[in-house]
C-alpha positions as CSV (number, residue, x, y, z in Angstrom):
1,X,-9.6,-2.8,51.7
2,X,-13.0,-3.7,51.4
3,X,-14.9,-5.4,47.8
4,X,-16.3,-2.3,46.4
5,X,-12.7,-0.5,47.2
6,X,-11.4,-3.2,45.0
7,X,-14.0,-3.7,42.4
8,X,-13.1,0.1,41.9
9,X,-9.7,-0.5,41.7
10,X,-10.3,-3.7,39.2
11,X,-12.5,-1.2,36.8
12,X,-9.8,1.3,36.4
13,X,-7.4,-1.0,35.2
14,X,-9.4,-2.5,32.8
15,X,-10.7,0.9,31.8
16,X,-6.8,1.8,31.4
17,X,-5.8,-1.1,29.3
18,X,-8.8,-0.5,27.2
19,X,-7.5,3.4,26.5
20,X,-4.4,1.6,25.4
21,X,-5.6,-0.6,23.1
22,X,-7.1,1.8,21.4
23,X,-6.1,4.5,18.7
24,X,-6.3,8.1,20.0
25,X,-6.8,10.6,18.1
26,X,-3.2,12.2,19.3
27,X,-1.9,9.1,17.9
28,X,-2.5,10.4,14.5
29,X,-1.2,13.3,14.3
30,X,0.9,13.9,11.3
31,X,4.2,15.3,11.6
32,X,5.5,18.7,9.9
33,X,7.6,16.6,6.9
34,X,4.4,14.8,5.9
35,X,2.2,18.2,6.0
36,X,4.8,20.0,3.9
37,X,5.5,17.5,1.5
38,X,2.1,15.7,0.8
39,X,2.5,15.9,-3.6
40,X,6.0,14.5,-2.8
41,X,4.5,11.5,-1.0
42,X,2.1,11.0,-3.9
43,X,5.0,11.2,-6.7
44,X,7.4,8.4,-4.5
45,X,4.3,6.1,-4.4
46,X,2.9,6.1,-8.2
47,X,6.8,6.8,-10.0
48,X,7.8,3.4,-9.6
49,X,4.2,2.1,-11.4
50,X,4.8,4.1,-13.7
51,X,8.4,3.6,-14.4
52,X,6.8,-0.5,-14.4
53,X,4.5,0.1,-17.1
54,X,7.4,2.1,-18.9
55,X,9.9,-0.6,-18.6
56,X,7.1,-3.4,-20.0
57,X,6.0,-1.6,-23.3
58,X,9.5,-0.2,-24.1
59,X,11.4,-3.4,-23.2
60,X,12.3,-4.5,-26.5
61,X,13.7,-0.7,-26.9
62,X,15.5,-0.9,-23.9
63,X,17.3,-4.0,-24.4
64,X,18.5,-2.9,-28.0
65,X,20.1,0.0,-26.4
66,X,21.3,-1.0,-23.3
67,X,22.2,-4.8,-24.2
68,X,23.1,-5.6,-20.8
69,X,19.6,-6.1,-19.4
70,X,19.3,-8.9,-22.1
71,X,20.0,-11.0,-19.3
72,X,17.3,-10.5,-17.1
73,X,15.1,-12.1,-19.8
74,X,12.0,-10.6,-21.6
75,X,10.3,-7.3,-21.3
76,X,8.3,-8.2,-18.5
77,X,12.0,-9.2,-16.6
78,X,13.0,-6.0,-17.3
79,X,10.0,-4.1,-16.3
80,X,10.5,-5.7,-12.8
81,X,14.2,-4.9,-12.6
82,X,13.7,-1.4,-13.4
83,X,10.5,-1.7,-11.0
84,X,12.8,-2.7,-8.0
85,X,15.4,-0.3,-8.9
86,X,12.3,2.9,-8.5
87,X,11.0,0.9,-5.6
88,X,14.2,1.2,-3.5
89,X,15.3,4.5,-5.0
90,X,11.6,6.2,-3.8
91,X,12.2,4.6,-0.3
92,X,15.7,6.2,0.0
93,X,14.4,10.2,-1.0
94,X,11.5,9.2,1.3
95,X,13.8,8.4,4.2
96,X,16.0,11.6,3.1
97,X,13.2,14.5,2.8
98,X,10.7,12.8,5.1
99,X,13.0,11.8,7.3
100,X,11.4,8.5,7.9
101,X,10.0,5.1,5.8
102,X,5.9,5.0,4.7
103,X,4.9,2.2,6.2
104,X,2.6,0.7,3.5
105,X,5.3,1.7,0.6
106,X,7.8,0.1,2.8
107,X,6.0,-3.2,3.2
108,X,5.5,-3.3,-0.5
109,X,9.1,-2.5,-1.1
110,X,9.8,-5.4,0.7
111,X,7.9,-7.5,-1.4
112,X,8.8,-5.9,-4.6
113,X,12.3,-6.8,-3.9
114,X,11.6,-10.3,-3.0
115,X,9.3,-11.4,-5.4
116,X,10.7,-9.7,-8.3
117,X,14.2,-11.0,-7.5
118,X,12.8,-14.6,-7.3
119,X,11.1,-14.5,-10.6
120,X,14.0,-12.7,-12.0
121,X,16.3,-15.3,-11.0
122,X,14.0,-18.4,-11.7
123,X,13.0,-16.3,-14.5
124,X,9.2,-17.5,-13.4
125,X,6.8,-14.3,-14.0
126,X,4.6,-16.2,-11.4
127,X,6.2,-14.8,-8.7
128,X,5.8,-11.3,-10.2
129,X,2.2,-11.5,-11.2
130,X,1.3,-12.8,-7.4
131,X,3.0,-10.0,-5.8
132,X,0.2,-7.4,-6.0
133,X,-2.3,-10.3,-4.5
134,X,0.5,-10.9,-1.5
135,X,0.6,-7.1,-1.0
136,X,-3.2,-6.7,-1.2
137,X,-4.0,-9.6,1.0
138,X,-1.3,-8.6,3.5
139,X,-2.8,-4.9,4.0
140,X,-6.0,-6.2,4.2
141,X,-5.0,-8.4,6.5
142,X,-3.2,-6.5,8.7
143,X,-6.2,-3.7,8.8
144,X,-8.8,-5.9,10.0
145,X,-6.7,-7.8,12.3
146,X,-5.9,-4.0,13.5
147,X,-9.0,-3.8,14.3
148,X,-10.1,-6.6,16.4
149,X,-7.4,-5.4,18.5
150,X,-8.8,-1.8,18.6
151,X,-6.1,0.0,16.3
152,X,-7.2,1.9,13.7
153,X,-3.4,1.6,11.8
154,X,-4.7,3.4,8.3
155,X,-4.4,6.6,10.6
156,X,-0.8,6.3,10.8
157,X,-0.3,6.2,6.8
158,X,-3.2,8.9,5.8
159,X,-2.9,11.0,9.1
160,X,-1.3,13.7,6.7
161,X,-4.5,13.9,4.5
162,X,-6.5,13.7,6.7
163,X,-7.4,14.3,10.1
164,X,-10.5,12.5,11.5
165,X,-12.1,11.3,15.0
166,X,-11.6,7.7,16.4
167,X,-14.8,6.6,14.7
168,X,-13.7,8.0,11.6
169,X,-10.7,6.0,11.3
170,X,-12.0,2.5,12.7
171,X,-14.5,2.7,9.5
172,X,-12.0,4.1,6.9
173,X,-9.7,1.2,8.4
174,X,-12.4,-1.3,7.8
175,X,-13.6,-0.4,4.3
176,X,-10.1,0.2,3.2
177,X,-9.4,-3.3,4.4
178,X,-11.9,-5.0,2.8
179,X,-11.3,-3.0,-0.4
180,X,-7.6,-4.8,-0.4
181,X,-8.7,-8.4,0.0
182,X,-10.9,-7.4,-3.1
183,X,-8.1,-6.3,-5.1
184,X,-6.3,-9.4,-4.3
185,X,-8.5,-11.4,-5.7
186,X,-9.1,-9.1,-8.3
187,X,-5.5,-9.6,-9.3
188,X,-5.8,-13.3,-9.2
189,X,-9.0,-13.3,-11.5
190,X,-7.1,-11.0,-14.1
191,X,-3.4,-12.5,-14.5
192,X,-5.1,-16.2,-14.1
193,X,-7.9,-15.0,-16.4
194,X,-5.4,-13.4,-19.1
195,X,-3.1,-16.8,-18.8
196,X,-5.9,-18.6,-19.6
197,X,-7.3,-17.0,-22.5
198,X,-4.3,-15.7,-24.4
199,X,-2.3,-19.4,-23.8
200,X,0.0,-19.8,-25.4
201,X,0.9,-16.3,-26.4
202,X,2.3,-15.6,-23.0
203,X,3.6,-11.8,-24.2
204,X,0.3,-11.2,-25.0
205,X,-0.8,-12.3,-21.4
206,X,1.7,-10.5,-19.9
207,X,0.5,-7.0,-21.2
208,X,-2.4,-7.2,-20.6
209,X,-2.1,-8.1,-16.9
210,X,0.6,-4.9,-17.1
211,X,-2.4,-2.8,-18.2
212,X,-4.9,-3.9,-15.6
213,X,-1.9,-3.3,-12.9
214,X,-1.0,0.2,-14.2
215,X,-4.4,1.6,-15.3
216,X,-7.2,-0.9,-13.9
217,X,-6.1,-0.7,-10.6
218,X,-5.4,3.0,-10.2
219,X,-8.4,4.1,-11.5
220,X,-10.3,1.2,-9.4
221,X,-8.3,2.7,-6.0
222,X,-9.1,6.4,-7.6
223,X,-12.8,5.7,-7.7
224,X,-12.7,4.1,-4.0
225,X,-10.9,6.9,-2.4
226,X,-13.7,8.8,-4.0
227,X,-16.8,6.8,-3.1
228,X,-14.9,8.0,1.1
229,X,-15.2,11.3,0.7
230,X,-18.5,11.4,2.3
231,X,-17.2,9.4,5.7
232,X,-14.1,11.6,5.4
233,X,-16.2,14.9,5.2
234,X,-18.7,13.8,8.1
235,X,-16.0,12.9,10.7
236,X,-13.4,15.5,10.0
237,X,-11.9,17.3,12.9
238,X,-10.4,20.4,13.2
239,X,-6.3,20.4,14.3
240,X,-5.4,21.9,17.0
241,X,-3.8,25.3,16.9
242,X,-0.5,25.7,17.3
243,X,0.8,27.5,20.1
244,X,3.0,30.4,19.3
């Protein structure tokens, strides 16, 4: 075998571990149980928020009528039992009628259950008032890290919205990553920022860090998913058809 034989032969390989590295646009295909159930998906992610918010301005109610959750401690306590309770319950009809976990909703889950039963138990809202920054951070995280390893990994959580080329996704993957680090800081800013201001009146603090989570951030996220459209739009593909 002579040298060019074998500088031919050392080019392929790399060319085929490059291919691997990176996402295909086959990798992101979305399967028939996300296409068929997209508002679903939508109403498993956002219930639990809003059963949060619920849970915080109604605590006082919901202790007097259900005196057992007295002993999870104030409003806020409750909010994040009640929060895990949604959390875990949205993961289980996902898993029934999607017939698999959401990766992102599944991470958070995780984290939801943690850190909520840790400041439940230590009854330290700390822990609960950091988990959207550890959640945030770890996405954003995760995303760019994706990407310095070629994988474009917000394809495999929004491959049922939408279906763009390999370009497409490395730059949604990178704005979308960024975007999370911001809300983690964002989230350290507000619940730091409200401590700070409202001390002592920590009930005080506490809703309005609630508010910021419930309906700063969404609208915040809403915006930015907007502010995409024009990236989605430009590097849309058409699916292949089905064969009969």
């Amino acid at each position: 075998m002579n040298d060019k034989t074998k500088f031919d032969d050392n080019a392929k390989i790399d060319d085929n571990e490059s291919a691997a590295m990176t996402t295909s646009d086959s990798d992101l295909t979305p399967s028939a149980a996300d296409k068929h159930h997209p508002l679903l998906k939508l109403v498993l992610e956002l219930g639990p928020l809003l059963v949060f918010f619920f849970g915080n301005l109604r605590g006082d109610w919901l202790v007097q009528h259900f005196p057992a959750l007295a002993a999870l401690g104030g409003p806020l306590f409750v909010a994040t039992a009640l929060f895990m309770a949604a959390t875990v319950a949205s993961l289980v009809v996902s898993k029934v009628m999607l017939g698999h976990l959401p990766l992102m909703p599944f991470v958070s889950g995780i984290v939801v259950v943690t850190f909520g039963a840790l400041g439940i138990y230590l009854q330290n809202e700390t822990f609960i008032k950091m988990k959207p920054t550890i959640i945030n951070a770890l996405f954003g995280v995760v995303l760019l890290g994706g990407l310095a390893f070629g994988r474009s990994l917000l394809g495999y959580v929004f491959n049922a919205a939408f279906q763009l080329d390999s370009e497409g996704w490395r730059k949604l993957t990178l704005r979308w990553g960024i975007f999370f680090l911001f809300l983690a800081v964002l989230n350290e800013v507000v619940w730091r920022g409200s401590n700070w201001y409202y001390l002592p009146d920590v009930k005080a603090a506490d809703n309005l860090w609630v508010l910021f989570k419930v309906w700063g951030t969404m609208p915040i996220t809403i915006i930015f998913t907007l502010s995409q459209m024009p990236l989605i739009m430009k590097h849309t593909v058409n699916p292949p058809a089905e064969s009969e």
